[in-house]
C-alpha positions in Angstrom: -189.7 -16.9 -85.4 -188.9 -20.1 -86.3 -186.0 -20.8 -88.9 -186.4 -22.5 -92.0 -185.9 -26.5 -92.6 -183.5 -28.1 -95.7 -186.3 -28.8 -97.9 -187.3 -24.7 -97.3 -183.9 -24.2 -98.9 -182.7 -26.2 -101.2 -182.2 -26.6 -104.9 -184.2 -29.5 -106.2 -182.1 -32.1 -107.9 -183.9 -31.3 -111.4 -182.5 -28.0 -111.2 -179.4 -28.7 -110.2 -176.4 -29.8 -112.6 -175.5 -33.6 -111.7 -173.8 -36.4 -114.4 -173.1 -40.1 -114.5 -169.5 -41.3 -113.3 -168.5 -41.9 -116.8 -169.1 -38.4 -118.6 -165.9 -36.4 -119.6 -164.6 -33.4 -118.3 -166.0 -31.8 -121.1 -169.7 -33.0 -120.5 -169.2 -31.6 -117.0 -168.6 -28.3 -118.4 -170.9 -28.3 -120.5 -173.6 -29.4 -118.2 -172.6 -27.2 -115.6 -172.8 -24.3 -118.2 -176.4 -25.1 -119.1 -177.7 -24.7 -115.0 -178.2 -20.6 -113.9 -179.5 -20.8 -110.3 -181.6 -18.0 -109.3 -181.3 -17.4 -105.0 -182.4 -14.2 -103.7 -182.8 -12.5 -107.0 -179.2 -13.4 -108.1 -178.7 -15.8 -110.7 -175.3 -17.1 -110.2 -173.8 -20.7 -112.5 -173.0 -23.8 -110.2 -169.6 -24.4 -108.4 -170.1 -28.3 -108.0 -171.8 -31.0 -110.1 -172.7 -34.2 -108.7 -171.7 -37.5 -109.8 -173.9 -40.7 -109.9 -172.7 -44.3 -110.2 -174.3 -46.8 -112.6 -176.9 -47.0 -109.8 -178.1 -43.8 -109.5 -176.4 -43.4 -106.5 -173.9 -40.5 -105.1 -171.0 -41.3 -105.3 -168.9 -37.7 -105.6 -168.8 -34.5 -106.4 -166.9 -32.2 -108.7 -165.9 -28.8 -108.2 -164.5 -26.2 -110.5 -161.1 -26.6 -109.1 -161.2 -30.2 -109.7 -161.8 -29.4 -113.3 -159.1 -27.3 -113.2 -156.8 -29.9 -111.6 -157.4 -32.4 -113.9 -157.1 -30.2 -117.3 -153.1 -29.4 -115.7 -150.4 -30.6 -117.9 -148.9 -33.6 -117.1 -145.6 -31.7 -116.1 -147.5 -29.8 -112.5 -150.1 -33.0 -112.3 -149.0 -34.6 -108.6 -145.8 -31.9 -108.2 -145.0 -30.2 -104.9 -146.6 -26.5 -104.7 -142.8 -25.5 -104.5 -141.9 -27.1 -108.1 -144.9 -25.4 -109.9 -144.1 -22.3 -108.8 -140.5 -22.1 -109.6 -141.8 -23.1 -113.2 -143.5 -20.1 -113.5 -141.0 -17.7 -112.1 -139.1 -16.9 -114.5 -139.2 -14.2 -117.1 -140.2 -15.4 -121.0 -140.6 -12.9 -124.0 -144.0 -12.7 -124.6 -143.8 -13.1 -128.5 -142.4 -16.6 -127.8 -145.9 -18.5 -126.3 -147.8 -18.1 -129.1 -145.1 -21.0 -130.3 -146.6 -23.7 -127.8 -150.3 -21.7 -127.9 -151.4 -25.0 -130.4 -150.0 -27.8 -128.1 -151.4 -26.1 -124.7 -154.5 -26.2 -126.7 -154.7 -29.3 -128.1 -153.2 -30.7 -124.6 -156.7 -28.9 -122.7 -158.6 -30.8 -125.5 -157.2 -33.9 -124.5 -157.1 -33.3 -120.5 -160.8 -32.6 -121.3 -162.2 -36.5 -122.5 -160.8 -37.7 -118.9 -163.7 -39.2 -117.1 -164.9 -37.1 -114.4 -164.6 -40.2 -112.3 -160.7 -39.7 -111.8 -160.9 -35.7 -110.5 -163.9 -36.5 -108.1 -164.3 -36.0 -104.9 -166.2 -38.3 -101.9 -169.1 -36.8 -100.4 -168.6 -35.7 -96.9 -172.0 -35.6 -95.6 -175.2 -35.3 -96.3 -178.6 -33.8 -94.5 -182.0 -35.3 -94.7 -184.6 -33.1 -96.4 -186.6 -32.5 -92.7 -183.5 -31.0 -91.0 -182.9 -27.9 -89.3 -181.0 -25.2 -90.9 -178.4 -25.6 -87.7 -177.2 -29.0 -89.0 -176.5 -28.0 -92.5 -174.1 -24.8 -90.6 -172.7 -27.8 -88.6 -171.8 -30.0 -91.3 -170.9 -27.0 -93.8 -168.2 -25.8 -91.2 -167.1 -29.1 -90.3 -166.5 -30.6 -93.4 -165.2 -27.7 -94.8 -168.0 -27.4 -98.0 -170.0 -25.3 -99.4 -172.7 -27.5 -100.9 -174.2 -30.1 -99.2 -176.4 -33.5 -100.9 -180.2 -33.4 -99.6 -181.6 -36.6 -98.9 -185.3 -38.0 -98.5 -185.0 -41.6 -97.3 -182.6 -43.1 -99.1 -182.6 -40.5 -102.2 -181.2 -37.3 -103.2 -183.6 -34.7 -104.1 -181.4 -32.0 -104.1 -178.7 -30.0 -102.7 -178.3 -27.2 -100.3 -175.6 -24.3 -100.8 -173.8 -22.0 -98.4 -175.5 -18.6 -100.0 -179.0 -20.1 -99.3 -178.2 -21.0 -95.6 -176.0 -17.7 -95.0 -179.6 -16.0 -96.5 -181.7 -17.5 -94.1 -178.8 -16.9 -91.2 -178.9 -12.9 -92.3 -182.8 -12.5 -92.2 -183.0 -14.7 -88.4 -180.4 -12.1 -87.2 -181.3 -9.2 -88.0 -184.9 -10.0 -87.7 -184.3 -10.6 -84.2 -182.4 -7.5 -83.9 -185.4 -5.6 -84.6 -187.7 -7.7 -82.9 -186.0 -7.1 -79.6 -185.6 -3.1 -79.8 
Protein backbone atom coordinates (compact mmCIF):
# COMPACT_ATOMS: atom_id res chain seq x y z
CA UNK A 1 0.00 0.00 0.00
CA UNK A 2 1.41 2.92 -0.75
CA UNK A 3 0.55 6.22 1.29
CA UNK A 4 -0.89 9.25 -0.13
CA UNK A 5 1.19 12.44 -1.55
CA UNK A 6 0.33 16.45 -0.37
CA UNK A 7 -1.50 17.12 -3.37
CA UNK A 8 -3.81 13.67 -2.45
CA UNK A 9 -4.52 15.70 0.67
CA UNK A 10 -4.85 19.01 0.64
CA UNK A 11 -7.26 21.80 0.56
CA UNK A 12 -6.97 23.77 -2.67
CA UNK A 13 -6.23 27.37 -2.02
CA UNK A 14 -9.78 28.39 -3.63
CA UNK A 15 -11.31 26.60 -0.92
CA UNK A 16 -9.48 27.70 1.62
CA UNK A 17 -9.99 31.15 3.52
CA UNK A 18 -6.72 33.45 2.79
CA UNK A 19 -6.68 37.67 2.79
CA UNK A 20 -4.41 40.50 1.73
CA UNK A 21 -1.96 41.85 4.53
CA UNK A 22 -4.06 44.91 4.85
CA UNK A 23 -7.70 43.51 5.64
CA UNK A 24 -8.92 44.16 9.33
CA UNK A 25 -9.51 41.92 11.95
CA UNK A 26 -12.96 42.01 11.15
CA UNK A 27 -12.58 40.97 7.38
CA UNK A 28 -10.59 38.03 8.74
CA UNK A 29 -13.57 36.95 10.66
CA UNK A 30 -15.67 37.43 8.36
CA UNK A 31 -13.84 35.60 5.63
CA UNK A 32 -13.03 32.85 7.78
CA UNK A 33 -16.77 32.55 8.67
CA UNK A 34 -17.78 32.20 5.02
CA UNK A 35 -15.16 28.81 4.39
CA UNK A 36 -16.98 25.20 5.93
CA UNK A 37 -14.35 22.57 4.98
CA UNK A 38 -15.74 19.19 4.50
CA UNK A 39 -12.79 16.23 5.38
CA UNK A 40 -13.97 12.84 5.99
CA UNK A 41 -17.67 13.61 6.04
CA UNK A 42 -17.10 16.32 8.80
CA UNK A 43 -17.54 19.79 7.94
CA UNK A 44 -15.62 21.64 10.37
CA UNK A 45 -14.77 26.14 9.95
CA UNK A 46 -11.02 27.02 9.43
CA UNK A 47 -8.57 27.61 12.40
CA UNK A 48 -5.96 29.68 10.33
CA UNK A 49 -6.31 32.10 7.38
CA UNK A 50 -3.45 33.03 5.32
CA UNK A 51 -2.09 36.27 4.63
CA UNK A 52 -0.67 37.59 1.25
CA UNK A 53 1.57 40.61 0.71
CA UNK A 54 0.87 43.16 -2.09
CA UNK A 55 2.50 40.46 -4.23
CA UNK A 56 0.53 37.70 -3.85
CA UNK A 57 2.99 36.25 -1.87
CA UNK A 58 2.83 34.42 1.74
CA UNK A 59 3.80 36.24 4.00
CA UNK A 60 1.83 34.81 7.46
CA UNK A 61 -0.72 33.31 8.81
CA UNK A 62 -3.43 34.03 11.37
CA UNK A 63 -4.86 31.81 13.82
CA UNK A 64 -7.93 32.19 16.01
CA UNK A 65 -5.83 32.86 18.99
CA UNK A 66 -4.10 35.57 17.24
CA UNK A 67 -7.51 37.09 16.69
CA UNK A 68 -8.09 36.75 20.06
CA UNK A 69 -4.79 38.33 21.11
CA UNK A 70 -5.23 41.21 19.20
CA UNK A 71 -9.05 42.08 20.13
CA UNK A 72 -7.44 42.13 24.17
CA UNK A 73 -7.74 45.36 25.85
CA UNK A 74 -5.01 47.44 25.93
CA UNK A 75 -4.70 46.83 29.89
CA UNK A 76 -3.55 42.58 29.33
CA UNK A 77 -2.00 43.47 25.65
CA UNK A 78 2.06 42.64 26.22
CA UNK A 79 1.39 41.87 30.29
CA UNK A 80 3.03 38.91 32.09
CA UNK A 81 0.62 35.77 32.39
CA UNK A 82 0.99 36.45 36.20
CA UNK A 83 -0.58 40.12 35.94
CA UNK A 84 -3.64 39.02 33.82
CA UNK A 85 -4.49 36.60 36.04
CA UNK A 86 -4.50 38.39 39.28
CA UNK A 87 -6.86 40.86 37.32
CA UNK A 88 -9.39 38.38 37.10
CA UNK A 89 -9.22 36.91 40.55
CA UNK A 90 -11.09 38.66 42.30
CA UNK A 91 -14.72 38.52 43.20
CA UNK A 92 -17.19 41.39 41.38
CA UNK A 93 -21.11 41.48 41.85
CA UNK A 94 -22.39 40.43 38.87
CA UNK A 95 -25.10 43.28 38.46
CA UNK A 96 -22.10 45.69 38.27
CA UNK A 97 -20.56 44.59 34.46
CA UNK A 98 -23.41 45.33 32.60
CA UNK A 99 -21.97 49.10 33.68
CA UNK A 100 -18.70 48.66 31.32
CA UNK A 101 -20.79 45.97 28.90
CA UNK A 102 -21.00 49.26 26.23
CA UNK A 103 -17.20 50.22 26.49
CA UNK A 104 -15.98 46.38 26.35
CA UNK A 105 -18.10 46.51 23.33
CA UNK A 106 -17.26 49.33 21.66
CA UNK A 107 -13.48 48.60 22.65
CA UNK A 108 -13.89 44.84 20.50
CA UNK A 109 -15.27 47.15 17.71
CA UNK A 110 -12.33 49.11 17.74
CA UNK A 111 -9.60 46.19 18.44
CA UNK A 112 -11.46 44.72 15.41
CA UNK A 113 -10.33 47.50 12.30
CA UNK A 114 -6.52 46.61 13.35
CA UNK A 115 -4.89 45.28 10.31
CA UNK A 116 -4.34 41.64 10.44
CA UNK A 117 -0.77 42.47 9.47
CA UNK A 118 0.21 43.39 13.28
CA UNK A 119 -1.29 39.84 14.99
CA UNK A 120 0.33 37.62 12.19
CA UNK A 121 2.33 35.13 12.38
CA UNK A 122 5.59 33.93 9.99
CA UNK A 123 5.26 30.82 8.12
CA UNK A 124 7.37 28.05 9.45
CA UNK A 125 7.48 25.85 6.55
CA UNK A 126 6.05 24.81 3.74
CA UNK A 127 5.82 21.31 1.59
CA UNK A 128 5.80 21.06 -2.07
CA UNK A 129 2.62 19.69 -3.68
CA UNK A 130 4.67 16.11 -4.84
CA UNK A 131 5.66 15.33 -1.21
CA UNK A 132 5.18 12.41 0.91
CA UNK A 133 2.83 12.40 3.64
CA UNK A 134 6.04 11.59 6.07
CA UNK A 135 7.32 15.19 5.47
CA UNK A 136 4.23 17.09 6.18
CA UNK A 137 4.30 14.68 9.91
CA UNK A 138 7.92 15.91 10.14
CA UNK A 139 7.44 19.45 9.65
CA UNK A 140 3.82 19.45 11.53
CA UNK A 141 5.77 18.05 14.72
CA UNK A 142 8.69 20.13 14.33
CA UNK A 143 7.33 23.30 13.94
CA UNK A 144 4.86 22.81 16.23
CA UNK A 145 1.53 23.54 13.50
CA UNK A 146 -1.23 22.28 12.57
CA UNK A 147 -1.56 23.61 9.00
CA UNK A 148 0.93 23.62 6.67
CA UNK A 149 1.19 26.09 3.03
CA UNK A 150 1.38 23.69 -0.12
CA UNK A 151 3.52 24.81 -2.74
CA UNK A 152 3.83 23.99 -6.63
CA UNK A 153 7.03 25.75 -7.85
CA UNK A 154 7.07 28.77 -6.55
CA UNK A 155 3.11 29.11 -5.66
CA UNK A 156 0.77 28.18 -3.12
CA UNK A 157 -2.05 26.09 -4.24
CA UNK A 158 -3.26 25.20 -1.04
CA UNK A 159 -2.71 24.04 2.41
CA UNK A 160 -2.60 20.80 4.25
CA UNK A 161 -4.17 20.30 7.83
CA UNK A 162 -3.30 17.92 10.69
CA UNK A 163 -6.98 16.03 10.56
CA UNK A 164 -6.27 15.21 6.84
CA UNK A 165 -2.77 13.73 7.50
CA UNK A 166 -3.85 12.10 10.95
CA UNK A 167 -6.80 10.52 8.33
CA UNK A 168 -4.49 9.09 6.09
CA UNK A 169 -1.99 8.00 9.17
CA UNK A 170 -5.33 6.07 10.77
CA UNK A 171 -6.33 4.15 7.50
CA UNK A 172 -2.17 3.10 6.74
CA UNK A 173 -2.21 1.65 10.29
CA UNK A 174 -4.85 -0.09 10.68
CA UNK A 175 -4.88 -1.21 7.13
CA UNK A 176 -1.69 -2.80 7.72
CA UNK A 177 -2.95 -4.25 10.86
CA UNK A 178 -5.34 -6.27 8.94
CA UNK A 179 -3.22 -6.87 6.13
CA UNK A 180 -0.69 -8.75 8.28
CA UNK A 181 -3.26 -11.03 10.41
Amino acid sequence: MEIKRVKDIMIPLDNYPHVPCWYTLRQAMEEMEKYHIESGGRMSLPRVILIFDLDSSLCGIVRRRDIMRGLEPDFLANKPLDYQKKLFDVTVDPNLTELTYDNVFLHLQDQAERPVSEVMVPVKATVDYEDHIMRVIYEMVTNDRSLIPVVKGRTIVGVVRSVEVYREIIHVVFKSKTDSE
